[in-house]
PLY file of the C-alpha trace (Angstrom):
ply
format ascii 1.0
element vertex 326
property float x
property float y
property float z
element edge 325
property int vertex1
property int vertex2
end_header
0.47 21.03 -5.48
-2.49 21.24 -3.47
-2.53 19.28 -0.54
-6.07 19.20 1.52
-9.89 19.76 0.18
-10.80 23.47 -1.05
-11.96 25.54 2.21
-15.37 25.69 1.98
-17.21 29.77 2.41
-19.78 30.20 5.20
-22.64 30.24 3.14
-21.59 27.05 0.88
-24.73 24.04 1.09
-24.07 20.65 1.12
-25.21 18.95 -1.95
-27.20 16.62 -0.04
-28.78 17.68 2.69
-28.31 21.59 2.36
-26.67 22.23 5.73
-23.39 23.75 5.91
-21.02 22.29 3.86
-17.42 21.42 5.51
-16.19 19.96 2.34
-15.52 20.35 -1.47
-15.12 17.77 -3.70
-14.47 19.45 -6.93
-14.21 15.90 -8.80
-17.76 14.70 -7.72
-18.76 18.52 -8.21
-20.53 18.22 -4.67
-19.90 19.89 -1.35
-20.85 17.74 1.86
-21.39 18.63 5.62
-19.18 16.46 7.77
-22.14 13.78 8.20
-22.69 13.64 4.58
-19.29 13.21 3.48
-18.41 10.52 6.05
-21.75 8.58 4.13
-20.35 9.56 0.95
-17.09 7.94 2.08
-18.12 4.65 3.63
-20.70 4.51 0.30
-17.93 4.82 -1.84
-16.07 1.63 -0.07
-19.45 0.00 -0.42
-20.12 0.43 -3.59
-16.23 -0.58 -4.85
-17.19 -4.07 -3.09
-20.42 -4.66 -4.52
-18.27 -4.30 -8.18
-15.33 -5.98 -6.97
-14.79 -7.28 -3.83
-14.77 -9.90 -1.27
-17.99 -11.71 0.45
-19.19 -9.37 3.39
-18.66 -12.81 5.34
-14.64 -13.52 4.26
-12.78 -12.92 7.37
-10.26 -10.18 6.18
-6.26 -9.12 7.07
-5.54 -5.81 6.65
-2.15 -4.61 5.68
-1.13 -1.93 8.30
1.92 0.15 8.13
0.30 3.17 9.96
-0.54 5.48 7.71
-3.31 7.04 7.03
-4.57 5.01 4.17
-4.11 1.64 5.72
-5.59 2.70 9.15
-8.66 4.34 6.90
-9.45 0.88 5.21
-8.77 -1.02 8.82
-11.57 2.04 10.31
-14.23 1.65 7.16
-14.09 -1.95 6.84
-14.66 -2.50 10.70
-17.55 0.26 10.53
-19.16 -1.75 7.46
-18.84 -4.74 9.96
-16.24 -7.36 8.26
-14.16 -9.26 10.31
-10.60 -7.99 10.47
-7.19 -8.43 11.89
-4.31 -5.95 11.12
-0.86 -7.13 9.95
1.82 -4.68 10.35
5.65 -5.73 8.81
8.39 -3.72 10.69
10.81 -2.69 8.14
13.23 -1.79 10.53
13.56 1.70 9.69
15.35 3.89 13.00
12.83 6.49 13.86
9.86 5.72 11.72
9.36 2.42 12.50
8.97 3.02 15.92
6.32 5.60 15.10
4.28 3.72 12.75
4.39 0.84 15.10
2.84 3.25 17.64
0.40 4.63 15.34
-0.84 1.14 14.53
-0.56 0.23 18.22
-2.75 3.28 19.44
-5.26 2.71 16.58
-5.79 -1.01 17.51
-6.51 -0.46 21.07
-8.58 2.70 20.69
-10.86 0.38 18.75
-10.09 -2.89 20.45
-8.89 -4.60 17.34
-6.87 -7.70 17.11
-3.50 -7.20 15.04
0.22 -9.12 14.64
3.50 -7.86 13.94
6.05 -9.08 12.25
10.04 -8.00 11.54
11.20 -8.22 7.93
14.99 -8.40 9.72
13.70 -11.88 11.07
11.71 -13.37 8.33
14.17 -12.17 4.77
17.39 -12.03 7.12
17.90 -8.29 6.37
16.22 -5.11 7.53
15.69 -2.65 5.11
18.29 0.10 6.25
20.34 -3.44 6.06
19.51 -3.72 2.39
20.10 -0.17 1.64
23.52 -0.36 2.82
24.51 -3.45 1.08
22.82 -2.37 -2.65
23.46 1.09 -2.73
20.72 2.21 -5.12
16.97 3.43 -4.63
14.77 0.46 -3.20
11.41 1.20 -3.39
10.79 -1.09 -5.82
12.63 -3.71 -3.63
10.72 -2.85 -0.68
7.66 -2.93 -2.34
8.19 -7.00 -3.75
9.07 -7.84 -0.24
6.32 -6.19 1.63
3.88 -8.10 -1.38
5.50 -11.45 -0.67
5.85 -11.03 3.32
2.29 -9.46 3.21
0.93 -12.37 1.05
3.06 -15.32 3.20
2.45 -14.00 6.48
-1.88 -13.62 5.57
-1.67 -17.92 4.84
0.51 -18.12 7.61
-1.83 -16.87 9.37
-5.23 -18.54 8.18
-6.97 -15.39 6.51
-8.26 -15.69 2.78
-7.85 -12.61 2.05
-5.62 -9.62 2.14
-6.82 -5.89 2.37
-4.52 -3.04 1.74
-4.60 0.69 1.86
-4.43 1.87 -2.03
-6.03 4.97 -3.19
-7.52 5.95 -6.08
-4.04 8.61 -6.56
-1.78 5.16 -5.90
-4.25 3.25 -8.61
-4.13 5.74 -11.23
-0.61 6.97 -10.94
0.41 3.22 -10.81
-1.55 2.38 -13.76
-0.73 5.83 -15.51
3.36 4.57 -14.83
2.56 0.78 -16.19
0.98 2.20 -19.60
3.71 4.57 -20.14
6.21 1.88 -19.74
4.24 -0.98 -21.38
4.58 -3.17 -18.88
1.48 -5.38 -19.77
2.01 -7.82 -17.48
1.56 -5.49 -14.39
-1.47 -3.83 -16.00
-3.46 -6.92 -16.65
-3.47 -7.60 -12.74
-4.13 -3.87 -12.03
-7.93 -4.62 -10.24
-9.73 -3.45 -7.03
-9.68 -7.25 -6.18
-7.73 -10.01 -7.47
-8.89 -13.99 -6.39
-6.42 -16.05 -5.14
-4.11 -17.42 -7.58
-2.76 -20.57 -5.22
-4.07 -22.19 -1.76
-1.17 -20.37 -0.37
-1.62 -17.09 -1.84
-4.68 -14.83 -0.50
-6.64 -12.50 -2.45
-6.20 -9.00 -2.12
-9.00 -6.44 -1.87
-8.11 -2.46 -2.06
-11.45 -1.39 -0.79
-10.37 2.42 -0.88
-9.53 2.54 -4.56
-12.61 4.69 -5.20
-11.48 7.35 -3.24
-8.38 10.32 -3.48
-5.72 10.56 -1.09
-7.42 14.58 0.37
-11.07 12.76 0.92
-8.54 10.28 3.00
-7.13 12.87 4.93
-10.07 14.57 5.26
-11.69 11.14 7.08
-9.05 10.48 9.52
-9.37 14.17 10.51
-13.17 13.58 11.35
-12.92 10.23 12.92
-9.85 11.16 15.33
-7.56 8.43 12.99
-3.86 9.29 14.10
-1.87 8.44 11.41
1.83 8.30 11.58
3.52 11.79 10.61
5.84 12.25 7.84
7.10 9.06 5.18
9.59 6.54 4.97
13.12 8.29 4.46
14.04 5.66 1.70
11.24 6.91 -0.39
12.65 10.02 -2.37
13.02 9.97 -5.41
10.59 6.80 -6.56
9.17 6.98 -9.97
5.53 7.11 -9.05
5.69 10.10 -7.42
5.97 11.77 -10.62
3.47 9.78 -12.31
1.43 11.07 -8.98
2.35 14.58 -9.42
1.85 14.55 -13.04
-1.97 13.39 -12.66
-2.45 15.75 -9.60
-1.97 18.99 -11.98
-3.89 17.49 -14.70
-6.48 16.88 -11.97
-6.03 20.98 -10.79
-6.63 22.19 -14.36
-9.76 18.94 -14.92
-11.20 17.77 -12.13
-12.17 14.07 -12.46
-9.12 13.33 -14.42
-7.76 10.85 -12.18
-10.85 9.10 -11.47
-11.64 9.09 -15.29
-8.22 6.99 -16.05
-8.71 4.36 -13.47
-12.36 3.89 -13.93
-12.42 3.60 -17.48
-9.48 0.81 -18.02
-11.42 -1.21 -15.26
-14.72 -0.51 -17.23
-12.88 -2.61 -19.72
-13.43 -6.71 -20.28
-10.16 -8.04 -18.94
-8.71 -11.06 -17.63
-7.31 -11.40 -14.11
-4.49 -13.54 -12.83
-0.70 -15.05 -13.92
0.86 -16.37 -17.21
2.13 -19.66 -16.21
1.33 -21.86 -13.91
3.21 -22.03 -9.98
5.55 -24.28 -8.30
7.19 -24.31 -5.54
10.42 -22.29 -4.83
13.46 -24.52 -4.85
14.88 -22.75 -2.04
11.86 -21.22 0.52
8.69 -23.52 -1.40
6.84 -20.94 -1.50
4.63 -20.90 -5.04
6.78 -19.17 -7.62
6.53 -18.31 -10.90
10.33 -18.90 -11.88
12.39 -21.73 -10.65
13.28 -19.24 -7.55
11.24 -17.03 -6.17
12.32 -13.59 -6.86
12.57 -12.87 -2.72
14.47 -16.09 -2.77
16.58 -14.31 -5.67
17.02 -11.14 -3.77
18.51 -12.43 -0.63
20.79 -14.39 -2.44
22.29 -11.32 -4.43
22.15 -8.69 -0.77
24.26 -11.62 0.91
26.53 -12.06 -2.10
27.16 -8.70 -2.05
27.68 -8.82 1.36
30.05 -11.35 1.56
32.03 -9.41 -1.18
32.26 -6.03 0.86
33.30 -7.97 4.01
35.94 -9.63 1.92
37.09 -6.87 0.52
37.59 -4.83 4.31
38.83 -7.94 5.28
41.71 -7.37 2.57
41.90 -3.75 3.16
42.35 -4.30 6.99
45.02 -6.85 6.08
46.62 -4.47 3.59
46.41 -1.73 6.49
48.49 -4.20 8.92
51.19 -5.03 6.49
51.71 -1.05 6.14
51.60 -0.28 10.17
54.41 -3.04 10.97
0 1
1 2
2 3
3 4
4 5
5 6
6 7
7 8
8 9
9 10
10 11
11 12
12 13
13 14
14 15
15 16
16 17
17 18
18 19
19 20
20 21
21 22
22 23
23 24
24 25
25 26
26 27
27 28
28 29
29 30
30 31
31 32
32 33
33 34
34 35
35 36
36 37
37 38
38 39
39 40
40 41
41 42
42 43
43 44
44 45
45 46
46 47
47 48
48 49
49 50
50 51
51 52
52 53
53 54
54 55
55 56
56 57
57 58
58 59
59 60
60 61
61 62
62 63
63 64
64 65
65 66
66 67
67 68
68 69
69 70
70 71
71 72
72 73
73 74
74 75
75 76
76 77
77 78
78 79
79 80
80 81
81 82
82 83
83 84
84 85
85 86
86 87
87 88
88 89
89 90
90 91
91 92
92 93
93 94
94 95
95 96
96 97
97 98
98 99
99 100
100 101
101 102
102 103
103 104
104 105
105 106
106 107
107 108
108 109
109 110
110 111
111 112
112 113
113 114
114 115
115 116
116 117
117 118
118 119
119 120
120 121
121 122
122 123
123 124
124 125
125 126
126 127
127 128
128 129
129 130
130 131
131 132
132 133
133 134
134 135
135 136
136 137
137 138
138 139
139 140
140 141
141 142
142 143
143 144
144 145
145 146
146 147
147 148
148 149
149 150
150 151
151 152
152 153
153 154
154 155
155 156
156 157
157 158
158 159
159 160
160 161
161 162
162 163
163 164
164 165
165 166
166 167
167 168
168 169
169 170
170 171
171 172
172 173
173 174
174 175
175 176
176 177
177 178
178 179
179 180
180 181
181 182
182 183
183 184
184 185
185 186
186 187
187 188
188 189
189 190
190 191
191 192
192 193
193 194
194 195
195 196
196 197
197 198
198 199
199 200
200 201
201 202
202 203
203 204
204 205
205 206
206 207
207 208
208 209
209 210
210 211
211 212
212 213
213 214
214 215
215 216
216 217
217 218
218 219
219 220
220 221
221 222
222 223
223 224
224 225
225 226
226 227
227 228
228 229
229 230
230 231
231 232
232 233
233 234
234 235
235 236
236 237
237 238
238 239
239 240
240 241
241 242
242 243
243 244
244 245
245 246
246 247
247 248
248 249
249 250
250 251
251 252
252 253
253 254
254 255
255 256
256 257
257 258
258 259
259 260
260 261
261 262
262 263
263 264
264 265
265 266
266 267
267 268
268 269
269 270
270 271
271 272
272 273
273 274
274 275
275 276
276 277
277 278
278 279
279 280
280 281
281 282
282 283
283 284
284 285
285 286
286 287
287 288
288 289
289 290
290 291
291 292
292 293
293 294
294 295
295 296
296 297
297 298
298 299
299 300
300 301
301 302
302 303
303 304
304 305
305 306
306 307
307 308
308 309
309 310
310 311
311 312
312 313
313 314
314 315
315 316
316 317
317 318
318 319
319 320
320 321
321 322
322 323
323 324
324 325
């Protein structure tokens, strides 16, 4: 699969000014020079507000794991002049986390940009690696509710009305292309570039990038000196969507536009947003909850049942072991 924008020959013209192009966008059929596409880029966040989006005067968190598509949104919605303040959740992962905390780190200061941080070991009890160990089976989709409901607690916690994250078009379109195939209605009713808040204690959430692919990303944070953090999360191979992802990205080699046509055309579409059912508090954290328990609340209970089982059962092995050695 292709990874990076076509390369673009000397005498290409950019569509819009007809300098040198730098860049080829074979979905817009345009070519841009690197000033062009950088005001393609930011109007393409500007535009996906005006449709859906927040107030340009809503004081904004940004979800930050130190990527490239979270630091992107942090750089474009500080350039379009919104007040912002990163939040970054340490997973706890050996290695990575320490780099994505740097990447975030470096980013912040080189831009003088308030942001807090936050350990997932300290506020669920477990660190990811922690959670791995215990369940034994692929957890993306358990890392993603926790980073949603740590993301979301952590934003009231902190005052902010609203929470921005990182999603590309590719994550929109794979994610809704994965929720169709598996019917999963309720999941694609709240698929929208911005969803109001559902509860006082619950912030909205904003993807302002969801107009633009994961290359044209790239392609940014190479021309505004964005560091991202190298590589991905070790705990990620094998989740579902990236073959949803990969499935759209060779459609989108043999039809360009084919990803942007999905997405844009189910969000053409009346729909509407928010929950079935009303909220209540959690009987065990009080957060708002859907169920009785919260399904974080849910989760920790079954990683520290299990938990308790395995140390019960070396307990009895280590027992067993004794009784054998005298």
């Amino acid at each position: 699969m292709q990874e990076n924008l076509p390369k673009m020959p000397p005498q290409a013209k950019c569509t819009r000014c007809r300098a040198r192009a730098s860049v080829s966008l074979p979905s817009h059929n345009s070519r841009f020079c690197t000033a062009c596409f950088l005001h393609f880029f930011r109007t393409a966040v500007t535009r996906g507000i005006k449709k859906a989006g927040p107030e340009k005067e809503t004081p904004l968190m940004v979800a930050v794991s130190g990527g490239k598509d979270s630091l992107t949104a942090w750089a474009v919605l500080d350039d379009l002049g919104f007040e912002t303040r990163g939040l970054h959740l340490n997973l706890g992962v050996e290695g990575y986390a320490d780099a994505s905390r740097q990447a975030v780190a470096g980013f912040a200061a080189s831009r003088g940009l308030p942001w807090s941080e936050y350990s997932l070991k300290q506020e669920f009890g477990f660190s990811l690696p922690e959670i791995y160990d215990i369940l034994h089976y692929k957890i993306c989709a358990v890392c993603g509710k926790l980073k949603r409901h740590f993301l979301n607690r952590l934003t009231a916690r902190e005052g902010y009305p609203c929470l921005a994250t990182g999603h590309n078009l590719d994550d929109e379109a794979s994610r809704l292309l994965g929720n169709l195939v598996g019917d999963r209605q309720e999941f694609v009713k709240r698929q929208y570039p911005f969803l109001p808040s559902p509860h006082p204690a619950i912030p909205a959430r904003f993807k302002p990038l969801y107009r633009l692919e994961i290359k044209e990303i790239r392609e940014y944070c190479r021309m505004q000196d964005i560091h991202p953090v190298q590589g991905s999360c070790p705990y990620a191979t094998g989740a579902t969507s990236h073959y949803f992802r990969e499935a759209l990205e060779y459609l989108e080699e043999k039809m360009p536009g084919t990803k942007r046509g999905l997405l844009f055309n189910y969000l053409r579409k009346p729909k509407e947003l928010g929950f079935s059912g009303g909220f209540t508090p959690c009987r065990i954290c009080g957060e708002p909850s859907l169920p009785e328990t919260c399904p974080v609340c849910g989760l920790k209970k079954r990683v520290q049942d299990m938990e308790a089982k395995r140390n019960a059962q070396n307990r009895n092995l280590k027992k067993s072991d004794s009784k054998h050695t005298n």
